[in-house]
Backbone as JSON Lines, residues from 0, in Angstrom:
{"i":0,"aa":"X","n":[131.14,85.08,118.95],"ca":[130.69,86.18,118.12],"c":[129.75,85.65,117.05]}
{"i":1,"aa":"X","n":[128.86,86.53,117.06],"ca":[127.37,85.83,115.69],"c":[127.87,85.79,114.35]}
{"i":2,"aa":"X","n":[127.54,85.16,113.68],"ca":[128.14,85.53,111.98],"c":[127.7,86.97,111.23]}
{"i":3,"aa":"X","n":[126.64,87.51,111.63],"ca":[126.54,88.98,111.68],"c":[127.5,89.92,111.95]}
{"i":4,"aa":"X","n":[127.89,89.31,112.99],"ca":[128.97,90.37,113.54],"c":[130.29,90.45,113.01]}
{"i":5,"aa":"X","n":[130.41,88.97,112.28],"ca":[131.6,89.12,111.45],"c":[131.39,89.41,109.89]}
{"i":6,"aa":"X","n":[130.14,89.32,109.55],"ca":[129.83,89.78,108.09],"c":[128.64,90.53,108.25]}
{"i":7,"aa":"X","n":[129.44,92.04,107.98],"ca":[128.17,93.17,108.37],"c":[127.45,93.37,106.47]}
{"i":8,"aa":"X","n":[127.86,92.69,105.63],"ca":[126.81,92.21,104.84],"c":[125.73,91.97,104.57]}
{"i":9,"aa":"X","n":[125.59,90.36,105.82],"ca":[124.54,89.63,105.85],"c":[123.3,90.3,106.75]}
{"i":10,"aa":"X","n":[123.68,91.74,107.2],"ca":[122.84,92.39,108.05],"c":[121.49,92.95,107.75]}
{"i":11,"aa":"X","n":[122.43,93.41,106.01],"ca":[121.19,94.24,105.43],"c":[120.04,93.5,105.35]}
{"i":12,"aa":"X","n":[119.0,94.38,104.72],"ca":[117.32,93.79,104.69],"c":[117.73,93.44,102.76]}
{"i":13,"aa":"X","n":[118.27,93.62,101.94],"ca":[118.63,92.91,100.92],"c":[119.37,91.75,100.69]}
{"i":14,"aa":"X","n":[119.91,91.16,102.39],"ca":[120.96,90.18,101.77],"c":[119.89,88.76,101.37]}
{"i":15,"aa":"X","n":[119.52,88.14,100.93],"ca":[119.29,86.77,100.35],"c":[117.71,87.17,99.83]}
{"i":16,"aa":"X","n":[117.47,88.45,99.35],"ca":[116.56,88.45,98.65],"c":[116.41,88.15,97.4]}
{"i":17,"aa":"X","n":[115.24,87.6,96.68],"ca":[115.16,87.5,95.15],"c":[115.06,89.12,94.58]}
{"i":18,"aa":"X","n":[116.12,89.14,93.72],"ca":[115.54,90.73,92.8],"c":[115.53,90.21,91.03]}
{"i":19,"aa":"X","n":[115.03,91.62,90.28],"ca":[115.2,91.46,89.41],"c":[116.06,92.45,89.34]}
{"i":20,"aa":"X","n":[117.78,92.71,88.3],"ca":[118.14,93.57,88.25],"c":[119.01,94.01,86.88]}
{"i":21,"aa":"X","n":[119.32,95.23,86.54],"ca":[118.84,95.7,85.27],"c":[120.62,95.61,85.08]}
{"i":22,"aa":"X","n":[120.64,94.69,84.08],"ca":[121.77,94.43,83.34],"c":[122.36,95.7,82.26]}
{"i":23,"aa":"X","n":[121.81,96.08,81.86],"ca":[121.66,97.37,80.98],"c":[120.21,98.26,80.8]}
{"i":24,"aa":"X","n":[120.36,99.25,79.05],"ca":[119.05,99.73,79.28],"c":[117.59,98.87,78.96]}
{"i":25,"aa":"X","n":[117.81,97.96,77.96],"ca":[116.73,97.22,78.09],"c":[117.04,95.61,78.59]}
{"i":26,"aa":"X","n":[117.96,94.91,79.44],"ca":[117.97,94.21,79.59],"c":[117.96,93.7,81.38]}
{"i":27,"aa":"X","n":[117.24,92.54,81.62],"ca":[116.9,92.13,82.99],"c":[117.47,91.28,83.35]}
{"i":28,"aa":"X","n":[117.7,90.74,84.4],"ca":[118.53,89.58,85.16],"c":[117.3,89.05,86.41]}
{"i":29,"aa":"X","n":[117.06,88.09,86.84],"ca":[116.82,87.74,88.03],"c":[118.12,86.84,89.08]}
{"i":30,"aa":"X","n":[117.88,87.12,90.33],"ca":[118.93,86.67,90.97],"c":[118.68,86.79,92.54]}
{"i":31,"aa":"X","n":[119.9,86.57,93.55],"ca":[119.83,86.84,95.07],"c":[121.03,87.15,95.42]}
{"i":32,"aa":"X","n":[120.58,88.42,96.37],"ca":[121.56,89.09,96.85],"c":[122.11,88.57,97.43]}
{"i":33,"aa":"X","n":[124.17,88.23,97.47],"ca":[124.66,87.8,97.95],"c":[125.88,88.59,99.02]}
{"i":34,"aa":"X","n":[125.59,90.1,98.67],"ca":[126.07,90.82,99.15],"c":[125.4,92.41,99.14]}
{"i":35,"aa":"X","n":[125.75,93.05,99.97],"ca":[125.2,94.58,100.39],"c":[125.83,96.13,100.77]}
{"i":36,"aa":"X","n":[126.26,96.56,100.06],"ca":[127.11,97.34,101.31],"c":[126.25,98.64,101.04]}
{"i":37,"aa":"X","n":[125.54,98.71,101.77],"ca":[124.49,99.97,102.44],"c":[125.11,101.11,102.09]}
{"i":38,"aa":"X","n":[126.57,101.28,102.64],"ca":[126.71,102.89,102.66],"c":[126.91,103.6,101.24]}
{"i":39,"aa":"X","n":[127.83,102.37,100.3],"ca":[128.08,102.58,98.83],"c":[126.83,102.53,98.02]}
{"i":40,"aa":"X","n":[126.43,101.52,98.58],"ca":[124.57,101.63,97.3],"c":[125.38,100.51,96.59]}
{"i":41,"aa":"X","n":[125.87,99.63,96.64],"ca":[126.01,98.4,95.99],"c":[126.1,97.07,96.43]}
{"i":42,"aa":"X","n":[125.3,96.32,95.3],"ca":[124.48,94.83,95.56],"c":[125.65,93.75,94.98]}
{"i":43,"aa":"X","n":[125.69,92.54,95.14],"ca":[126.38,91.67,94.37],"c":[124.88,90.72,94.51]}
{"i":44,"aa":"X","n":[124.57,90.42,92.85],"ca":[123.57,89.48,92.91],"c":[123.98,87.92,92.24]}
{"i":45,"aa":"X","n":[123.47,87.13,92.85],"ca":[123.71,86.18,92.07],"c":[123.32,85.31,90.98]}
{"i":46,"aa":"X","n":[122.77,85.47,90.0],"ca":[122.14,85.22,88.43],"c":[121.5,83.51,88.84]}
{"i":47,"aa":"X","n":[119.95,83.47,88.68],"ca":[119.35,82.56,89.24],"c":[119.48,81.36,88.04]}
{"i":48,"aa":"X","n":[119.82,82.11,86.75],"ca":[119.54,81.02,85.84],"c":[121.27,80.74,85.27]}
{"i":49,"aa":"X","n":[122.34,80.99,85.62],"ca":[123.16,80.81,85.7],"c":[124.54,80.69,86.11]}
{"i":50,"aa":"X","n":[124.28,81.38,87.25],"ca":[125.37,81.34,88.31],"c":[126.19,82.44,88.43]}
{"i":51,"aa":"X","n":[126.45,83.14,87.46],"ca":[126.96,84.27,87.14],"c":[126.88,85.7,88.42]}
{"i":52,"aa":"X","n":[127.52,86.37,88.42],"ca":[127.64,87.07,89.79],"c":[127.3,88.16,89.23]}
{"i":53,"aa":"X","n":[126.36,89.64,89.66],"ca":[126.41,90.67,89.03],"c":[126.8,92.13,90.21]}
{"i":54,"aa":"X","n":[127.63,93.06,89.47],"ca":[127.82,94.11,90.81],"c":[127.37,95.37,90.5]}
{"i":55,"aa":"X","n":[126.55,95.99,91.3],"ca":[125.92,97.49,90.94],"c":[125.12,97.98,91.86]}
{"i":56,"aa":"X","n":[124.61,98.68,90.96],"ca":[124.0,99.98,92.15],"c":[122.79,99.59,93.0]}
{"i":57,"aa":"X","n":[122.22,99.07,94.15],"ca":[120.68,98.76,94.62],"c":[119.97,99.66,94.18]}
{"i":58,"aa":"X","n":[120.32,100.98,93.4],"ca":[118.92,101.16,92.35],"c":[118.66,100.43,91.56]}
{"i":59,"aa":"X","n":[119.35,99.45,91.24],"ca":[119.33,99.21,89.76],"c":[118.7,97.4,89.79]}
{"i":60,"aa":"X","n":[117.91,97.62,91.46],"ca":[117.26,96.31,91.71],"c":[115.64,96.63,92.13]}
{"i":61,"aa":"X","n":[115.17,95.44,91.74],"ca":[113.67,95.28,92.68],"c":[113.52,94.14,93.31]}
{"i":62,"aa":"X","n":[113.15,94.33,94.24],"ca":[113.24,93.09,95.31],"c":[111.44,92.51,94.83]}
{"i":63,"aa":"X","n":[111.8,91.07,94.12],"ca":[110.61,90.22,94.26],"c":[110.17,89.14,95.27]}
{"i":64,"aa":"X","n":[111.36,89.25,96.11],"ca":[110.65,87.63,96.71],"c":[111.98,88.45,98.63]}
């Protein structure tokens, strides 16, 4: 069985992208998606400049890279 098939995660078109994503109202994060779940609308990113994990809405991302 593929690792896809066991982590329907890694499927999405967001999983290991660079985003920037919005910590609050004026504040930004950059990071990579380490998780996806499509049907909920939520990202787990992973904070590029410190390791830190963030969880929320894929509105609340832009995919840079």
């Amino acid at each position: 069985m593929s690792q896809a098939a066991d982590h329907p995660n890694t499927t999405s078109p967001l999983y290991r992208r660079r985003v920037i994503y919005r910590t609050d109202v004026t504040s930004f994060g950059e990071g990579i998606v380490t998780a996806h779940d499509e049907q909920a609308g939520i990202v787990i990113v992973m904070d590029v400049d410190d390791g830190s994990f963030w969880r929320g809405s894929d509105d609340d991302i832009e995919v840079i890279v």
